[in-house]
KEDOLUM-20833 format. One record per residue (C-alpha): residue number from 1; residue in three letters; x, y, z. Coordinates in Angstrom, 2 decimals, always signed. Layout:
N
ATOM    i   aa        x        y        z
ATOM  NUM  ala        X        Y        Z
...
//
This chain:
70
ATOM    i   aa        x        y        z
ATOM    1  unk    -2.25   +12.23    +4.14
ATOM    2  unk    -0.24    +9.12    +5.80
ATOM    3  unk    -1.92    +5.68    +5.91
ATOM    4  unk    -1.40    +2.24    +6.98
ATOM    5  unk    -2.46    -0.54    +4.67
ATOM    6  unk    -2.03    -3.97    +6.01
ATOM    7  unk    -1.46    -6.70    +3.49
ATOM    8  unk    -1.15   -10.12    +3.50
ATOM    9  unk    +0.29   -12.55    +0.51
ATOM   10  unk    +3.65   -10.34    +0.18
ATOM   11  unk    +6.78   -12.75    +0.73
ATOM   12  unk    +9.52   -11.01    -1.31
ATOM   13  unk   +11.30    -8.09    -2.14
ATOM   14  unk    +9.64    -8.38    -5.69
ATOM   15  unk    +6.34    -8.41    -3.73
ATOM   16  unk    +7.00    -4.84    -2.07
ATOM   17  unk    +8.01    -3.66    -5.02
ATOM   18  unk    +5.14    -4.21    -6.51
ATOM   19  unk    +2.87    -3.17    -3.68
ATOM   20  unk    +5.16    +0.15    -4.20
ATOM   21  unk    +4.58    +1.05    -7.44
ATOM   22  unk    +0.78    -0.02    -7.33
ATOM   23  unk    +0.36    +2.75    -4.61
ATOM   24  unk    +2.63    +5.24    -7.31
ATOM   25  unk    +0.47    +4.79    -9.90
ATOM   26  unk    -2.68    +6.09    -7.91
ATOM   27  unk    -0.73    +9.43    -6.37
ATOM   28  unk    +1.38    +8.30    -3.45
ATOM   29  unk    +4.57   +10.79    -2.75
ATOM   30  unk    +5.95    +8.67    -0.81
ATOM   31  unk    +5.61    +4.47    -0.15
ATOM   32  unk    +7.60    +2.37    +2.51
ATOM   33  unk    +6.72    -1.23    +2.75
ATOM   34  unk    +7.18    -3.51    +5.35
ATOM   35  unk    +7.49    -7.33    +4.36
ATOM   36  unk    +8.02    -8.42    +8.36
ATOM   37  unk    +5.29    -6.05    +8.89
ATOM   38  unk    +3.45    -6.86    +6.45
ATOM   39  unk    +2.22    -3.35    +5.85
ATOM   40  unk    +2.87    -0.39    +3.26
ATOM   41  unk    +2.70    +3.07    +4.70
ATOM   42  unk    +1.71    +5.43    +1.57
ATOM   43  unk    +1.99    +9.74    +1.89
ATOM   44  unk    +0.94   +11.68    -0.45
ATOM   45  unk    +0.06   +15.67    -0.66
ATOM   46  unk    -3.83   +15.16    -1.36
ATOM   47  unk    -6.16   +12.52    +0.19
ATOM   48  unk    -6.78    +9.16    -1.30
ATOM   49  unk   -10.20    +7.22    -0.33
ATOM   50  unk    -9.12    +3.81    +1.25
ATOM   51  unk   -11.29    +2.01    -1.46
ATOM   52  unk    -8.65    +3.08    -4.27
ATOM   53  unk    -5.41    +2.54    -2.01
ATOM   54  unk    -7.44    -1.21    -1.42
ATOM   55  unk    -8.43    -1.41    -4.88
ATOM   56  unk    -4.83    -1.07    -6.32
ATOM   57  unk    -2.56    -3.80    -3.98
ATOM   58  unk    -5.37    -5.92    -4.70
ATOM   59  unk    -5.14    -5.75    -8.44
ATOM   60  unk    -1.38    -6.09    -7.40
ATOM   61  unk    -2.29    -9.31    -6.43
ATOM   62  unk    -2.54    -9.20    -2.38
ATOM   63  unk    -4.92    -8.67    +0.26
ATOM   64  unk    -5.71    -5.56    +2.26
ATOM   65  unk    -6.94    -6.78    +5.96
ATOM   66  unk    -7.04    -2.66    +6.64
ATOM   67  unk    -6.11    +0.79    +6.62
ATOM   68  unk    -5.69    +3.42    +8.99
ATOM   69  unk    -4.66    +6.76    +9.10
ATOM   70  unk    -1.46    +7.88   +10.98
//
């Protein structure tokens, strides 16, 4: 599984950081975020439903304006 999430309110390093280990915590392998982007690209081995990947940058403390699978 390889998805997109597109996030808005991220303005630092600290910010992707914390959009990082957000998606960790909930089973992604593998996280890359994108502050110019402003997007986080989460892998992981097993599927994880959007609502969860939304769920946990938002309780990070940003907005998801989508996700889509690559």
């Amino acid at each position: 599984m390889k998805k997109q999430i597109n996030i808005e309110g991220m303005s630092c390093g600290h910010c992707a950081k914390h959009v990082e280990e957000a998606l960790k915590e909930i089973g992604a392998a593998n996280v890359t975020v994108s502050l110019e982007g402003k997007y986080a690209i989460a892998e992981s081995s097993s599927e994880i439903e959007d609502s969860k990947l939304k769920e946990a940058v938002e309780e990070a403390g940003y907005d998801v304006t989508g996700i889509k699978s690559l």
